[in-house]
C-alpha positions as a LaTeX table, in Angstrom:
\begin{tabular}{lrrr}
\hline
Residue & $x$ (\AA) & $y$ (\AA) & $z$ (\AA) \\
\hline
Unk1 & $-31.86$ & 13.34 & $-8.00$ \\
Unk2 & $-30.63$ & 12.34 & $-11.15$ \\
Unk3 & $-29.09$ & 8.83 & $-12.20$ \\
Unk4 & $-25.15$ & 8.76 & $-11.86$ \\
Unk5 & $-23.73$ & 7.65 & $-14.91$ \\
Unk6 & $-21.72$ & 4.44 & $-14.59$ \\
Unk7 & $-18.88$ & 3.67 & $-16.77$ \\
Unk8 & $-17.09$ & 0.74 & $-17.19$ \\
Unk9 & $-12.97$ & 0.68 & $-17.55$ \\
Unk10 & $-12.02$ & $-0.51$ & $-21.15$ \\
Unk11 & $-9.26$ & $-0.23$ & $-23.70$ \\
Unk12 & $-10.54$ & 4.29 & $-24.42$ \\
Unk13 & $-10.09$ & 4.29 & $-20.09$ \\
Unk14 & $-8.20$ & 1.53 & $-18.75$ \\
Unk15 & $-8.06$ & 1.11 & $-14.78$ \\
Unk16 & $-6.11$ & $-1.78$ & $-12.94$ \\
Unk17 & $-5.79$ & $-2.53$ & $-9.25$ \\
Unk18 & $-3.18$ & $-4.60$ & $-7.88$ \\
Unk19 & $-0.82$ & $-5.47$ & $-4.81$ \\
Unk20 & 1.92 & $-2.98$ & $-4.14$ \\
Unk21 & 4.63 & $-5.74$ & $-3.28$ \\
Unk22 & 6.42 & $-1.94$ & $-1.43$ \\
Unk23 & 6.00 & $-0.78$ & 1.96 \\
Unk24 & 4.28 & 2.40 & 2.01 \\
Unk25 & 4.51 & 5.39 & 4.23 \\
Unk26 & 2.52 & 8.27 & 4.43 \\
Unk27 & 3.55 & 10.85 & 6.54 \\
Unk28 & 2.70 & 14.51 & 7.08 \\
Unk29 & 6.13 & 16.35 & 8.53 \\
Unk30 & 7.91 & 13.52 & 10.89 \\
Unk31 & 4.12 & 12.39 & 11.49 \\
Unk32 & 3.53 & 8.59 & 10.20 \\
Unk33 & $-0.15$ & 9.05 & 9.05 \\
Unk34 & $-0.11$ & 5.37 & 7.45 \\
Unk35 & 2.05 & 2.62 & 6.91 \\
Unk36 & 1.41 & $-0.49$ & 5.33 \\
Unk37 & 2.87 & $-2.91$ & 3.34 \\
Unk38 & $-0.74$ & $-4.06$ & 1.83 \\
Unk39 & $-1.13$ & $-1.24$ & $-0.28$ \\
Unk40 & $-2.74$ & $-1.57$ & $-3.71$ \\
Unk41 & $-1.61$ & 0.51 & $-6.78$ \\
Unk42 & $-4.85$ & 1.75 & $-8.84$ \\
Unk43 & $-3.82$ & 2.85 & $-12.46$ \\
Unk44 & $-6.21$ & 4.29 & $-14.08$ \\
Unk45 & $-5.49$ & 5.67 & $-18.01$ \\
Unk46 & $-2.90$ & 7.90 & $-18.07$ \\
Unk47 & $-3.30$ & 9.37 & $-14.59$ \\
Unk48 & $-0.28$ & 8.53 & $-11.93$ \\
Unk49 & $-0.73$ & 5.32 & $-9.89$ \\
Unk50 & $-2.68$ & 6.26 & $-6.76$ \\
Unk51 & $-2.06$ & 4.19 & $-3.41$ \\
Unk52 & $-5.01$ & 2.83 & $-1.61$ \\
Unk53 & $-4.25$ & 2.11 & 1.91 \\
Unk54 & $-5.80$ & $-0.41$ & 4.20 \\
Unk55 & $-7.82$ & 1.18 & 6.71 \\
Unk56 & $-6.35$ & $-1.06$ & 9.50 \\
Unk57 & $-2.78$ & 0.46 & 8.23 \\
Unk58 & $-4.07$ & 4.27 & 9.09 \\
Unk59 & $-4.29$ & 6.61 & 11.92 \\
Unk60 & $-7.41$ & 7.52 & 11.81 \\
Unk61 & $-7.12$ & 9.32 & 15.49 \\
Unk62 & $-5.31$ & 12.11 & 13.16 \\
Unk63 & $-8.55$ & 12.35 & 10.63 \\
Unk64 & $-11.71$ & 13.63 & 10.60 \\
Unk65 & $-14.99$ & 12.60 & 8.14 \\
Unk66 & $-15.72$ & 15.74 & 6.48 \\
Unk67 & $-19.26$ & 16.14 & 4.54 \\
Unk68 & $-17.22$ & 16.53 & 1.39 \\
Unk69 & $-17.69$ & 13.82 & $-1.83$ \\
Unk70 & $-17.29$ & 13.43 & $-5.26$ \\
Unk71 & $-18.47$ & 11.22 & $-7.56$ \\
Unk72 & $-16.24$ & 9.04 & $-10.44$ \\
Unk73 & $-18.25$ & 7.27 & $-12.86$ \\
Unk74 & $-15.66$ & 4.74 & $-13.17$ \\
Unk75 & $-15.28$ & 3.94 & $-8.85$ \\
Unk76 & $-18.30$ & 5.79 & $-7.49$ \\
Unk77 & $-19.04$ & 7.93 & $-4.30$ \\
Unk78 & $-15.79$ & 9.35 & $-2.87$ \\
Unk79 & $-15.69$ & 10.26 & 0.97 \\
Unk80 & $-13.32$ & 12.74 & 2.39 \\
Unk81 & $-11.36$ & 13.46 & 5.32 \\
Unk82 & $-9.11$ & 16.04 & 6.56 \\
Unk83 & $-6.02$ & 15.14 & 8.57 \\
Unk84 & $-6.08$ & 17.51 & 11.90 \\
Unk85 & $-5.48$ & 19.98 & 12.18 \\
Unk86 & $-5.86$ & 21.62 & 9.08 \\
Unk87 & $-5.14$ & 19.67 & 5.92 \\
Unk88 & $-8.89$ & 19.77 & 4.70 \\
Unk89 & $-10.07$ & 16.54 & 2.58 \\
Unk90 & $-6.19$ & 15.62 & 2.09 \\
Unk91 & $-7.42$ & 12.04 & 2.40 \\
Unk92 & $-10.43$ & 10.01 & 0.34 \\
Unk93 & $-12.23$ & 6.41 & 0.70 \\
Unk94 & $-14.82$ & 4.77 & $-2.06$ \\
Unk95 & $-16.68$ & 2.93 & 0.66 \\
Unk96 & $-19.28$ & 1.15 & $-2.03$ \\
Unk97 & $-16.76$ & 1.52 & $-4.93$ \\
Unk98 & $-18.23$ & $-0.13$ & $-8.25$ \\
Unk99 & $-17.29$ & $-3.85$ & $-8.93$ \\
Unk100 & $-14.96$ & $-2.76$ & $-11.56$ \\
Unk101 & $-12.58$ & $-1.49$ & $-8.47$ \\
Unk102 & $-14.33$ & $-3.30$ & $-5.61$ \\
Unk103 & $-10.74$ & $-4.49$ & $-4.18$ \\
Unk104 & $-9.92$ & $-0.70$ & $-3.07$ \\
Unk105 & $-13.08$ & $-0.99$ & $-0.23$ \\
Unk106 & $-11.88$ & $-0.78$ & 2.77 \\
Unk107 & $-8.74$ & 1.51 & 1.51 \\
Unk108 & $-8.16$ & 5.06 & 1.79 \\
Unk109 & $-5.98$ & 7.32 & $-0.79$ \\
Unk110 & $-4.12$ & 10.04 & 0.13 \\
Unk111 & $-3.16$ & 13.24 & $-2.65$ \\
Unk112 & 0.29 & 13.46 & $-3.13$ \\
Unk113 & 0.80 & 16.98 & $-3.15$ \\
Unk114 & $-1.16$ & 17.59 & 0.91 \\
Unk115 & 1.36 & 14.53 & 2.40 \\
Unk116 & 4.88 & 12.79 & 1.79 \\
Unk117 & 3.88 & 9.15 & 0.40 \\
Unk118 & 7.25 & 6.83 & 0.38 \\
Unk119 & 7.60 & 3.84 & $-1.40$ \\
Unk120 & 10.10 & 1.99 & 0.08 \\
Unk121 & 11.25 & $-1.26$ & $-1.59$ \\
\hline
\end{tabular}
């Protein structure tokens, strides 16, 4: 297998990780998937803020590890899960991100557009 690229964030792709001071809520329907007030905000260039949850926040009874994964040069090796019963690899972890990001470990992120994510102040 080839070497993975590795970039580092910098002024041409700036990412920042820091403490959402909001509660968070992720639900699918009336279902509370998540809900933390821990949450860290990732921005990364021009892309929306993402929420990384803790995995201690999370219901993971309503996931399951798919064999799905991506790579980032900027984080590293995504992991995937889908939340039963059938929203397939709505949900994604860096499990060894890169140092650059190493504060999400132990997070999860969920796409905005497979779940309701509230940010209550």
């Amino acid at each position: 297998m080839a070497d993975k690229t590795v970039k580092i964030p910098g002024p041409d792709h700036p990412i920042t990780v820091g403490k959402n001071p909001d509660r968070v809520v992720v639900k699918v329907g009336d279902v509370v998937i998540a809900d933390t007030r821990d949450a860290l905000s990732l921005q990364e260039a021009n892309y929306p803020a993402v929420q990384y949850i803790p995995r201690a926040d999370v219901d993971f009874s309503r996931l399951e590890r798919t064999e799905h994964q991506t790579y980032c040069p900027y984080k590293g090796d995504a992991s995937y899960y889908t939340i039963l019963p059938d929203l397939v690899n709505a949900v994604w972890t860096y499990e060894q991100p890169y140092d650059a990001v190493a504060d999400i470990r132990e997070h999860v992120a969920f796409y905005p557009d497979k779940v309701s994510i509230e940010i209550i102040a």
